[in-house]
PQR file with spaces between the fields and no chain letter, atoms N, CA, C, O and H, PARSE charges and radii, in Angstrom:
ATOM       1  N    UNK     1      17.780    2.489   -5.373 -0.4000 1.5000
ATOM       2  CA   UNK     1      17.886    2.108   -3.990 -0.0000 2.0000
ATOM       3  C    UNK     1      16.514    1.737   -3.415  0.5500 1.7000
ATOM       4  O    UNK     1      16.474    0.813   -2.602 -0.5500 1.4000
ATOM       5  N    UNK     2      15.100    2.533   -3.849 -0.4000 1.5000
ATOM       6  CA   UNK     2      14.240    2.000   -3.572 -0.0000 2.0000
ATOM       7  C    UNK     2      13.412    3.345   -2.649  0.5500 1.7000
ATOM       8  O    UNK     2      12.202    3.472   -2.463 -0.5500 1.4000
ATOM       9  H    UNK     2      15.133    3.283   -4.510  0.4000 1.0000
ATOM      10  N    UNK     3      14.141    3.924   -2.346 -0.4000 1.5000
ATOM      11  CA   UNK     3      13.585    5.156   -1.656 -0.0000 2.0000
ATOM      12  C    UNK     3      12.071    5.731   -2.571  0.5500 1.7000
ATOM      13  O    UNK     3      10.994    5.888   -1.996 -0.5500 1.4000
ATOM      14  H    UNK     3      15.124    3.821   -2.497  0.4000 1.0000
ATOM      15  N    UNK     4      12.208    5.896   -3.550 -0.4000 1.5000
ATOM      16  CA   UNK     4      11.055    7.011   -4.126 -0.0000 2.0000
ATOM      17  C    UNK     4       9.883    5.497   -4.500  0.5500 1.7000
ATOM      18  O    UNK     4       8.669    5.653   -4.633 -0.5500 1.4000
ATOM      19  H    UNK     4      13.083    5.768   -4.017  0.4000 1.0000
ATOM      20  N    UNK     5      10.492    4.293   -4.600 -0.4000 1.5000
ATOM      21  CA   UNK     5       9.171    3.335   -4.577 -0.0000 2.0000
ATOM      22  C    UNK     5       8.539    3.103   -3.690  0.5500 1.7000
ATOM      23  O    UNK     5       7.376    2.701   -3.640 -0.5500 1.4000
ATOM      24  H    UNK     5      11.478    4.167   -4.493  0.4000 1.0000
ATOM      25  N    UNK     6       9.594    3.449   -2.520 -0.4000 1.5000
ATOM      26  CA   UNK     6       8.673    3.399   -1.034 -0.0000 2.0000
ATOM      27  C    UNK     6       7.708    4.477   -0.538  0.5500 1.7000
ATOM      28  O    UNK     6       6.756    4.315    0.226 -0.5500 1.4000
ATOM      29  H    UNK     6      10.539    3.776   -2.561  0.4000 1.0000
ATOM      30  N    UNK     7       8.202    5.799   -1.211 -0.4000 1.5000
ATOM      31  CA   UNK     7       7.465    7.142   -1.006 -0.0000 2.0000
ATOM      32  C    UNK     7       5.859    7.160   -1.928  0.5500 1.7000
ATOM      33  O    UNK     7       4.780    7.634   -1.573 -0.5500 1.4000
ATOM      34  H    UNK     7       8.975    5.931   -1.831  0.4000 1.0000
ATOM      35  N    UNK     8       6.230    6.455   -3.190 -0.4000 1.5000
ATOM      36  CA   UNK     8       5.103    6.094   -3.788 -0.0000 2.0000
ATOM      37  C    UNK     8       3.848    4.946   -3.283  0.5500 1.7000
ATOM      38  O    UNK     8       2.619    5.011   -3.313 -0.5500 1.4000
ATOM      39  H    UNK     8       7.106    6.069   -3.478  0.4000 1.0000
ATOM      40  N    UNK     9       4.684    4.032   -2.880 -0.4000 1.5000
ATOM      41  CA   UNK     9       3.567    3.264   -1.769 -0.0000 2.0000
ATOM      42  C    UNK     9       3.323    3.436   -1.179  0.5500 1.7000
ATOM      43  O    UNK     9       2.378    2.739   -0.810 -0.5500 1.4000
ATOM      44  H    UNK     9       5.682    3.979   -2.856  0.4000 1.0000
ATOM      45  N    UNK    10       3.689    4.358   -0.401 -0.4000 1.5000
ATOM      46  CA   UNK    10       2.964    5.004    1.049 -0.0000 2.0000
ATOM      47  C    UNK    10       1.994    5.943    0.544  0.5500 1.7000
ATOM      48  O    UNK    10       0.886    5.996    1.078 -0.5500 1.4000
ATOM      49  H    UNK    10       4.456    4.924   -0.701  0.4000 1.0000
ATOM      50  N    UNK    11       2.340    6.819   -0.597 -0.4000 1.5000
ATOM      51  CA   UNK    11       1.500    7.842   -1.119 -0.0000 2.0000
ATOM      52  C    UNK    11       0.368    6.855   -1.450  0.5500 1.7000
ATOM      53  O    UNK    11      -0.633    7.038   -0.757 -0.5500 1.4000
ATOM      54  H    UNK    11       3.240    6.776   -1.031  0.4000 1.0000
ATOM      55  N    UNK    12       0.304    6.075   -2.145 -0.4000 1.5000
ATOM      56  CA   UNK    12      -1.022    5.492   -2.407 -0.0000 2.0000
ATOM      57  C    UNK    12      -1.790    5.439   -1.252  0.5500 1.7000
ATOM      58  O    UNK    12      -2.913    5.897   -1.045 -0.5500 1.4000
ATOM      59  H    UNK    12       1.118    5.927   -2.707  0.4000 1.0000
ATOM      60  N    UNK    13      -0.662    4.511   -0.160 -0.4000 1.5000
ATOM      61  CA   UNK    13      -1.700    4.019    0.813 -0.0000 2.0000
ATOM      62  C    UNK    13      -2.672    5.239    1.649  0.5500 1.7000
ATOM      63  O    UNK    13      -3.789    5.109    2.151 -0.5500 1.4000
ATOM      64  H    UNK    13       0.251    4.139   -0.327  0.4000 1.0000
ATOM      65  N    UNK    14      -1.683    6.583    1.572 -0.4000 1.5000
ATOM      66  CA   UNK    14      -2.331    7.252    2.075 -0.0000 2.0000
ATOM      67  C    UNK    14      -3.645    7.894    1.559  0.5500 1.7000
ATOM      68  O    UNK    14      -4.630    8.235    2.212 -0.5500 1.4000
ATOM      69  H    UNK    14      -0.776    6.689    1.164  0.4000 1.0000
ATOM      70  N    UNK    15      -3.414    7.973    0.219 -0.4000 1.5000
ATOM      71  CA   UNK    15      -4.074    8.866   -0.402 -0.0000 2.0000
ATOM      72  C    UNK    15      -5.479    7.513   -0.219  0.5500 1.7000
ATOM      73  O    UNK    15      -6.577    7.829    0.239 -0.5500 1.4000
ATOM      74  H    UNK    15      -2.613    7.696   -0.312  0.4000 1.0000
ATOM      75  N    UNK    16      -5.230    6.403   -0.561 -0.4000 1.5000
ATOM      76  CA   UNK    16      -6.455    5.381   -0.387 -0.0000 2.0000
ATOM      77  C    UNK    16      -7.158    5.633    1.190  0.5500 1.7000
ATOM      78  O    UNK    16      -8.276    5.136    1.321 -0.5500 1.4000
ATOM      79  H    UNK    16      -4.337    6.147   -0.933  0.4000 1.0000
ATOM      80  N    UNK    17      -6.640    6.295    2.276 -0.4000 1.5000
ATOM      81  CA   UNK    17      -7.390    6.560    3.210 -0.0000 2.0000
ATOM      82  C    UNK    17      -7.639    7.855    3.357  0.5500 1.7000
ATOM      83  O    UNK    17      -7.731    8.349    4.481 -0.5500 1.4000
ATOM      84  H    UNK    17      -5.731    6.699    2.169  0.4000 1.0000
ATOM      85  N    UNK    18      -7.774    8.536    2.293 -0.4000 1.5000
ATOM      86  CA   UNK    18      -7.852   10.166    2.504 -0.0000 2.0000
ATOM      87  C    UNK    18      -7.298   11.413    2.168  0.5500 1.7000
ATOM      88  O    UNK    18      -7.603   12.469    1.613 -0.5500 1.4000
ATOM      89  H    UNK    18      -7.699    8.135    1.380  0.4000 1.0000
ATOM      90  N    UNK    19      -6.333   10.845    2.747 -0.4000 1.5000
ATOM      91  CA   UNK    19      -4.711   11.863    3.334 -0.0000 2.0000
ATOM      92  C    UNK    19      -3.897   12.245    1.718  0.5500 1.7000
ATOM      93  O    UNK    19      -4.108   11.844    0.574 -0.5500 1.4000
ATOM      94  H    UNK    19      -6.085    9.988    3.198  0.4000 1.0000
ATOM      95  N    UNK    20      -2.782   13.323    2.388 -0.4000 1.5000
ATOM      96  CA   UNK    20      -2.373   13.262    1.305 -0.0000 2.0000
ATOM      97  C    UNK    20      -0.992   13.771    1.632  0.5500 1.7000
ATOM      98  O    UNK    20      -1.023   14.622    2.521 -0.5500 1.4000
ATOM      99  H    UNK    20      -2.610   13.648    3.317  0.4000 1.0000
ATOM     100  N    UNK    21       0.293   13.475    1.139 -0.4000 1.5000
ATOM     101  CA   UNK    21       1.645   14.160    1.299 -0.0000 2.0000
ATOM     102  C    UNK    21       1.827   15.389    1.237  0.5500 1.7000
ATOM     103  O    UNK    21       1.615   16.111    0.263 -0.5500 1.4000
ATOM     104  H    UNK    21       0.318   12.783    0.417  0.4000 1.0000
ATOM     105  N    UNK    22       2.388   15.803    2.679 -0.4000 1.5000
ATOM     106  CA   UNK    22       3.435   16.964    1.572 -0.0000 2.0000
ATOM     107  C    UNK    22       4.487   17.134    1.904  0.5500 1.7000
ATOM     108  O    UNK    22       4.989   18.050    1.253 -0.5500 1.4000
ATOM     109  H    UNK    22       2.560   15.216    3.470  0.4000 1.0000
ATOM     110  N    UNK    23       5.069   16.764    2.537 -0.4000 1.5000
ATOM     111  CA   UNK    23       6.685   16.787    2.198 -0.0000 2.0000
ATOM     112  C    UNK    23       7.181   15.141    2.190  0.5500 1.7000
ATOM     113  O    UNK    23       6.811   14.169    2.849 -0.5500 1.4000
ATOM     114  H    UNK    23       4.661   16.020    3.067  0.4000 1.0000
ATOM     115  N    UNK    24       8.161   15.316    1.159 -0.4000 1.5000
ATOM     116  CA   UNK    24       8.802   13.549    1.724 -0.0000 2.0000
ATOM     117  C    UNK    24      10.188   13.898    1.815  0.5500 1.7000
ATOM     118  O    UNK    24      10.437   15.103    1.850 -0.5500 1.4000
ATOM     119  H    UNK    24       8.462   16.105    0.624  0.4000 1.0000
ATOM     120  N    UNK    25      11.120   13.105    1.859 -0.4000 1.5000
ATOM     121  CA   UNK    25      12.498   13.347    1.719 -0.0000 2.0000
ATOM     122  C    UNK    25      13.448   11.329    1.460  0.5500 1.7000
ATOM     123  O    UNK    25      13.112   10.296    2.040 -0.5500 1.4000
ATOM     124  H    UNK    25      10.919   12.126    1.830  0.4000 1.0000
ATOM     125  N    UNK    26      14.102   11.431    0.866 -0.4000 1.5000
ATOM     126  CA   UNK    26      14.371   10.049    0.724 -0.0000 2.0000
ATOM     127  C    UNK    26      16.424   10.565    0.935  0.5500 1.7000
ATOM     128  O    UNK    26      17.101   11.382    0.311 -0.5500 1.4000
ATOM     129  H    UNK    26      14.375   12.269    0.396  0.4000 1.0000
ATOM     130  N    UNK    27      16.825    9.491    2.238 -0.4000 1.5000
ATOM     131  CA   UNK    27      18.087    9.855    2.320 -0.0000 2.0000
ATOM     132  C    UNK    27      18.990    8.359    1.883  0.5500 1.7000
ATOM     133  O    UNK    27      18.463    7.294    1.565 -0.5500 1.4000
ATOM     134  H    UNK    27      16.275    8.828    2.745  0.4000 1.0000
ATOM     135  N    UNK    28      19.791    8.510    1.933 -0.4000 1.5000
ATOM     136  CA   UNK    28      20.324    7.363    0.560 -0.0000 2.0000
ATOM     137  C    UNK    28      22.099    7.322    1.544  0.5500 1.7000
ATOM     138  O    UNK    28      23.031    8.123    1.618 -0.5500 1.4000
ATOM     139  H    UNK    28      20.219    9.375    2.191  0.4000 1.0000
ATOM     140  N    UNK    29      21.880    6.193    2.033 -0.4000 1.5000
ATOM     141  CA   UNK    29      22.934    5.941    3.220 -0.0000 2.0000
ATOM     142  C    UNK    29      24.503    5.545    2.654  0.5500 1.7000
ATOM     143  O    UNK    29      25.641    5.644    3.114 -0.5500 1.4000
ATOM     144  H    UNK    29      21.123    5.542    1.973  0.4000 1.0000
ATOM     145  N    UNK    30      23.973    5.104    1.554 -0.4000 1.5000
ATOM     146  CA   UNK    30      25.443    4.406    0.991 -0.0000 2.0000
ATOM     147  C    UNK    30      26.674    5.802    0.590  0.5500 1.7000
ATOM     148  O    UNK    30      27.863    5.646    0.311 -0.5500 1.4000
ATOM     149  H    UNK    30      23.049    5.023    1.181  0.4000 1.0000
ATOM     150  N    UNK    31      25.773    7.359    0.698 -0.4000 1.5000
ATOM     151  CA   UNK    31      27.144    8.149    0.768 -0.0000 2.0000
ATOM     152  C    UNK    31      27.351    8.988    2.286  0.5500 1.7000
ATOM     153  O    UNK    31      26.717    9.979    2.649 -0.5500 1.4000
ATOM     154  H    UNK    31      24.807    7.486    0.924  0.4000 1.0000
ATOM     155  N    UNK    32      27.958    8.585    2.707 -0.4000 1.5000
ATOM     156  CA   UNK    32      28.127    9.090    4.254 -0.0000 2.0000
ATOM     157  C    UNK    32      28.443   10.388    4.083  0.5500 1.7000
ATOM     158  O    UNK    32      28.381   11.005    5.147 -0.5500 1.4000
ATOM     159  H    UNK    32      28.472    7.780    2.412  0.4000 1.0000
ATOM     160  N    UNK    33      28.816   11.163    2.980 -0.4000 1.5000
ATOM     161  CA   UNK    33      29.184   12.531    2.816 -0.0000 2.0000
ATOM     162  C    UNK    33      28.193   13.314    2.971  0.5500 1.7000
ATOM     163  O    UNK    33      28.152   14.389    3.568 -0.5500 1.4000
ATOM     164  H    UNK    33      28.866   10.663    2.116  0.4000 1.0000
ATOM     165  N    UNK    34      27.293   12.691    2.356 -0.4000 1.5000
ATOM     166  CA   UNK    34      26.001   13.855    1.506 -0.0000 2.0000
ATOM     167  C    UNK    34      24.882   13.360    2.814  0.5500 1.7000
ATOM     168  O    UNK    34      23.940   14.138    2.956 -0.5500 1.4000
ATOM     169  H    UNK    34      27.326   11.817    1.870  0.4000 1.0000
ATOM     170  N    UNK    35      24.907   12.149    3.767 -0.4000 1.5000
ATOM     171  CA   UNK    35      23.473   11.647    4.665 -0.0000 2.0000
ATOM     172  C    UNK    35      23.544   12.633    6.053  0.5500 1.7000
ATOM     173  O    UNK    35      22.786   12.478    7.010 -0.5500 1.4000
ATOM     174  H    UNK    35      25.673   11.516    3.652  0.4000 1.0000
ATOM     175  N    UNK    36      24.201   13.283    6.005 -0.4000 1.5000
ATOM     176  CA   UNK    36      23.893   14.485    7.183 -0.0000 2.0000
ATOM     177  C    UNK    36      23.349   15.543    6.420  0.5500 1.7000
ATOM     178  O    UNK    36      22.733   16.342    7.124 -0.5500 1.4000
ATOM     179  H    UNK    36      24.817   13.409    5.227  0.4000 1.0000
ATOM     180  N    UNK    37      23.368   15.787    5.333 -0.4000 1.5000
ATOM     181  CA   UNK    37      22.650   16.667    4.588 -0.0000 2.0000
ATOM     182  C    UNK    37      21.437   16.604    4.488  0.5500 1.7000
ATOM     183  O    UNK    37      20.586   17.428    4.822 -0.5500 1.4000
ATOM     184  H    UNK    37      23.869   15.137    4.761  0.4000 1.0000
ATOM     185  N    UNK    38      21.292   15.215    3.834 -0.4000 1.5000
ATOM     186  CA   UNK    38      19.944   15.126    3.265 -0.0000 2.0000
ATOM     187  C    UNK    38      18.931   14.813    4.517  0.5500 1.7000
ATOM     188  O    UNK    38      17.720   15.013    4.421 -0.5500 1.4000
ATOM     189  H    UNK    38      21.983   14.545    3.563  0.4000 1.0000
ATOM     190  N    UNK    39      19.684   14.192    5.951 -0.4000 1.5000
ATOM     191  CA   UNK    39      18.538   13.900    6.664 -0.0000 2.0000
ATOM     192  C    UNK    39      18.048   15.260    7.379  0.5500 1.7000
ATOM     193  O    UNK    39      16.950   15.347    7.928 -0.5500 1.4000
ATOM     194  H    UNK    39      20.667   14.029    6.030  0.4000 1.0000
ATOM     195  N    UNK    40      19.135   16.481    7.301 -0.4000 1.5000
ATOM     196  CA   UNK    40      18.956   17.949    7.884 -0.0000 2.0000
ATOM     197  C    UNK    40      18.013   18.315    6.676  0.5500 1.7000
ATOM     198  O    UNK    40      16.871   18.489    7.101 -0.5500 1.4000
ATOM     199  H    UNK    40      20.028   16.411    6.855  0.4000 1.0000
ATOM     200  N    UNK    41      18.073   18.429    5.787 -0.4000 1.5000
ATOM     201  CA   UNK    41      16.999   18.810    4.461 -0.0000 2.0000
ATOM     202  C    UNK    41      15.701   18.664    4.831  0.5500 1.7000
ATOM     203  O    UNK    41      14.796   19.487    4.966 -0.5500 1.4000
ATOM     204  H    UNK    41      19.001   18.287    5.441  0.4000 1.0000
ATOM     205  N    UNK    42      15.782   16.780    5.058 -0.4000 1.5000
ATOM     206  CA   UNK    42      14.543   16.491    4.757 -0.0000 2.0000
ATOM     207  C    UNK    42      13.940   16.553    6.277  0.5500 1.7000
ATOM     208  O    UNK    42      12.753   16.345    6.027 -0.5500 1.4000
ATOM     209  H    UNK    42      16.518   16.112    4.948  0.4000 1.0000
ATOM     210  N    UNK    43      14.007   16.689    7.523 -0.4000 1.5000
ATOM     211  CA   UNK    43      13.844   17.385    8.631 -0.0000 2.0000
ATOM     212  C    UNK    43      13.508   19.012    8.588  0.5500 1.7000
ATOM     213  O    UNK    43      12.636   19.452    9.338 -0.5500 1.4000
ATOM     214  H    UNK    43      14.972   16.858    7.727  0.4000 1.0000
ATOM     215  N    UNK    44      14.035   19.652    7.928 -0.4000 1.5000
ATOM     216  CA   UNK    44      13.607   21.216    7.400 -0.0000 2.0000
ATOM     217  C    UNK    44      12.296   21.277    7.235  0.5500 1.7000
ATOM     218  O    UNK    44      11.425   21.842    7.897 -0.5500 1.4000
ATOM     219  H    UNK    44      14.743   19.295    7.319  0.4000 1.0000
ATOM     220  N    UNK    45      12.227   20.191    5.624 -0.4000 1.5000
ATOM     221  CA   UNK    45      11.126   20.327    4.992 -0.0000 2.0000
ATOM     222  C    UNK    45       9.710   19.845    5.551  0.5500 1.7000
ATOM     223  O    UNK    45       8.560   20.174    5.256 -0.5500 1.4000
ATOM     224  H    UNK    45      12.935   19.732    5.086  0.4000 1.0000
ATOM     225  N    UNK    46      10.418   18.626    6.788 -0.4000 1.5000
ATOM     226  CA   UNK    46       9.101   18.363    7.469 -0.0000 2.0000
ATOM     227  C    UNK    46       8.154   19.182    8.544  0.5500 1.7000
ATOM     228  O    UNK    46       6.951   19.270    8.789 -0.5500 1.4000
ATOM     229  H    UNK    46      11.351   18.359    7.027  0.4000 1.0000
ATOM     230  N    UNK    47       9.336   19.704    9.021 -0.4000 1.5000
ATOM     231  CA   UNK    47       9.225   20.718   10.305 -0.0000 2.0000
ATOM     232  C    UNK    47       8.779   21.840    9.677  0.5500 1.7000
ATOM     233  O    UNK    47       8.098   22.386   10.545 -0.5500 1.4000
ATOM     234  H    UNK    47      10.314   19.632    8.822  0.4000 1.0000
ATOM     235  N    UNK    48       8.733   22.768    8.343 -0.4000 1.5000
ATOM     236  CA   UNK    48       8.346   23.744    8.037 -0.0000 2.0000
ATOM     237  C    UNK    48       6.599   23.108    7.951  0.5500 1.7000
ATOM     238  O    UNK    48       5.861   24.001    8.368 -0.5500 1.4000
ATOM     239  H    UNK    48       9.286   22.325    7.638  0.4000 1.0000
ATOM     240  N    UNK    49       6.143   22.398    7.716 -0.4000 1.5000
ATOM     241  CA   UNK    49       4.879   22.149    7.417 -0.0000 2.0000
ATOM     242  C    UNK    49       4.104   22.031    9.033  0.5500 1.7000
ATOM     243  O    UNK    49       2.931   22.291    9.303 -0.5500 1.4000
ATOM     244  H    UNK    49       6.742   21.673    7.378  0.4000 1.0000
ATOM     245  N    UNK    50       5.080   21.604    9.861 -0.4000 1.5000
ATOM     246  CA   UNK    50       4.200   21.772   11.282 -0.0000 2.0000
ATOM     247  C    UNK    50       3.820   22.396   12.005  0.5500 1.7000
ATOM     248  O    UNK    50       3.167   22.202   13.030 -0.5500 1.4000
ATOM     249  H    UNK    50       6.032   21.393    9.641  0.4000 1.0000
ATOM     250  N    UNK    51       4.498   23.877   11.162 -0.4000 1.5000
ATOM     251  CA   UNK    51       4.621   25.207   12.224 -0.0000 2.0000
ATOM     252  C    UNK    51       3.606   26.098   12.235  0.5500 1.7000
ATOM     253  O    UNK    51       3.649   27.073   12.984 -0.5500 1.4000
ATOM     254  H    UNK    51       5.029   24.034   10.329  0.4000 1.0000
């Protein structure tokens, strides 16, 4: 789908100015079952790092 090539280009770009990841989350729309999951997941995982 393209999700983790996009997480990887951003990782570069970031890491080329410094920075560095730590959480990503890639949600994948084409299953409407599982995209309330994964966008609550990957919202978790971001929000635990801000606290």
């Amino acid at each position: 789908m393209g999700g983790k090539q996009a997480i990887n280009g951003m990782e570069k770009l970031v890491k080329a100015k410094g920075g560095e990841l730590s959480q990503t989350g890639v949600v994948n729309w084409m299953f409407a079952g599982k995209r309330k999951a994964l966008i609550a997941e990957t919202v978790e995982k971001i929000a635990a790092i801000c606290q």
